[in-house]
Structure formats: structure tokens, C-alpha cells
C-alpha distance (Angstrom), angle and dihedral (degrees) to the residues before:
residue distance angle dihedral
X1 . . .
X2 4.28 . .
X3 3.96 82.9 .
X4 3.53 95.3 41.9
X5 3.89 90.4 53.8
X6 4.07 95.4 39.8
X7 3.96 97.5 52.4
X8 4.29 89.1 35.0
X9 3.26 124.9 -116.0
X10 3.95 100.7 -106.0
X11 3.66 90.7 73.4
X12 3.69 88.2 71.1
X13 3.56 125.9 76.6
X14 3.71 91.6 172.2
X15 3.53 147.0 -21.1
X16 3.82 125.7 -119.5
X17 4.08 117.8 -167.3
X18 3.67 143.0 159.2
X19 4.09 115.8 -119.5
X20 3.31 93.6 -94.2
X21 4.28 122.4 143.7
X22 3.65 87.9 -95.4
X23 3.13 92.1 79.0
X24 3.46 109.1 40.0
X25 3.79 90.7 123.2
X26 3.91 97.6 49.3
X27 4.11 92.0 138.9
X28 3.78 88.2 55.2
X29 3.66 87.5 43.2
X30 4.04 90.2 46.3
X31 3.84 98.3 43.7
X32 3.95 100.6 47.1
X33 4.26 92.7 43.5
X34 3.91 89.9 35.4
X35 3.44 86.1 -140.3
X36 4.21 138.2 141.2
X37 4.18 119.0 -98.6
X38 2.85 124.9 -163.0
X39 3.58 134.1 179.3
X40 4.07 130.0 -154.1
X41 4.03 114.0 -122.8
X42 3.96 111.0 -92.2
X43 3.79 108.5 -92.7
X44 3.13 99.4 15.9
X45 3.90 113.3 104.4
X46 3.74 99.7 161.1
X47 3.90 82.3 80.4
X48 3.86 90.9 75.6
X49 3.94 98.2 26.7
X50 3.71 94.5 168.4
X51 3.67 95.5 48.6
X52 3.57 91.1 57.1
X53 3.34 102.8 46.3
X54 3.79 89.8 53.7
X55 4.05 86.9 50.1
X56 3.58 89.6 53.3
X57 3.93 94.3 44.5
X58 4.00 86.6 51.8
X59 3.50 94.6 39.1
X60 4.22 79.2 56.7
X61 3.82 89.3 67.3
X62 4.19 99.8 34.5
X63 3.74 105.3 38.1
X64 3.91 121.3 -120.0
X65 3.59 95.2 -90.3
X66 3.88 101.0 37.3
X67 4.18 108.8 117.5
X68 4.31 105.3 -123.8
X69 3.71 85.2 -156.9
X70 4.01 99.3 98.4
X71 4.19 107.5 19.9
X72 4.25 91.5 80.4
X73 3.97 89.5 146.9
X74 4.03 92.6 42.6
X75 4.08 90.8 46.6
X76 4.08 83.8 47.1
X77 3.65 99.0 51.5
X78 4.86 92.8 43.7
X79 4.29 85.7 40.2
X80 4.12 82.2 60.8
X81 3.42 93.3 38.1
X82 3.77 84.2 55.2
X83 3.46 102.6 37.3
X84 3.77 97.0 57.2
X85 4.10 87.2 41.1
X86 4.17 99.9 117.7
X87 4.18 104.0 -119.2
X88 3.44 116.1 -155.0
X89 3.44 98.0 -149.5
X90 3.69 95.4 55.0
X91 3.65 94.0 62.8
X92 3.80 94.7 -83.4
X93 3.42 87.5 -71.5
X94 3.79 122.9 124.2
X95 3.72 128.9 -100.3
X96 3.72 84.5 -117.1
X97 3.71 87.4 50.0
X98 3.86 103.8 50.1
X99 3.89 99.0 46.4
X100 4.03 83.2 50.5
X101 3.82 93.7 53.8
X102 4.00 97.5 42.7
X103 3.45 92.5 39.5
X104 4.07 105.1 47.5
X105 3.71 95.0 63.7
């Protein structure tokens, strides 16, 4: 909900997201932003293709069974490593760079 209130909700028409814990609260989430949810179909991660890939890339640095709970500064330092990674399929335009452009109008 921090994110949600630092980018503002009117840039969102919706929000699309896997079942994961973060979410646990998505009517909470739904009712105070008065905004869609949507979540992808279990096992099937080609629904957020992006997403995943960025998982996997972070999941690169961490380890798949390393907790993200208490490594704040090491998350900071591979997220801007990632974020400044050119992605094809965004244009070959950084992460960094496409949320910027759709998001400064």
C-alpha cells in the first residue's frame, strides 16, 4: 500500500498479482484504493512473464531458499542492478526507464 500511495493511485487501472503473501490482504487493498485485482491462475507463471523473470534474476543473487526479510541494503544494491538492466521486451529501455515514461504523464 506505501507504493500504491507514493506513485498515486490514478496511474493504476488495475492490479494484476500472483497469490503470493503479499497480498494476503488484497480486499483491504481493493476497498481503500477502489481499484480492480486481479490474480494470475495458480501455476501458471507465463501470466506475469516479466514478474517472473525478475524473480528468477533476483532469486540469481539470493538463492531460492534465502529469507528477503533482513538483507534491505543487499536487495537495494541487485533491484538497481536490475532496474537499469536493458529488457528487450520493454523497448530496450530499462525497467527504470519504462515505469518513468508510463508513469510521468
Amino acid at each position: 500500500m506505501k507504493m500504491i500511495n507514493k506513485i498515486g493511485i490514478s496511474k493504476f487501472s488495475c492490479i494484476l498479482t500472483d497469490r503470493g503473501k503479499e497480498f494476503y490482504r488484497w480486499k483491504t487493498i481493493k476497498k481503500h484504493f477502489k481499484i480492480r485485482i486481479y490474480f494470475c491462475d495458480a501455476g501458471k507463471p507465463h501470466q506475469k512473464v516479466l514478474v517472473e523473470k525478475i524473480n528468477r534474476d533476483i532469486r540469481r543473487w539470493l538463492g531460492q531458499n534465502e529469507s528477503l526479510n533482513n538483507i534491505s541494503s543487499r536487495l537495494k544494491s541487485i533491484l538497481d542492478v536490475l532496474n537499469t538492466t536493458i529488457i528487450p521486451c520493454l523497448g530496450n529501455f530499462t525497467s527504470r526507464q519504462h515505469f518513468k515514461k508510463i508513469f510521468s504523464n
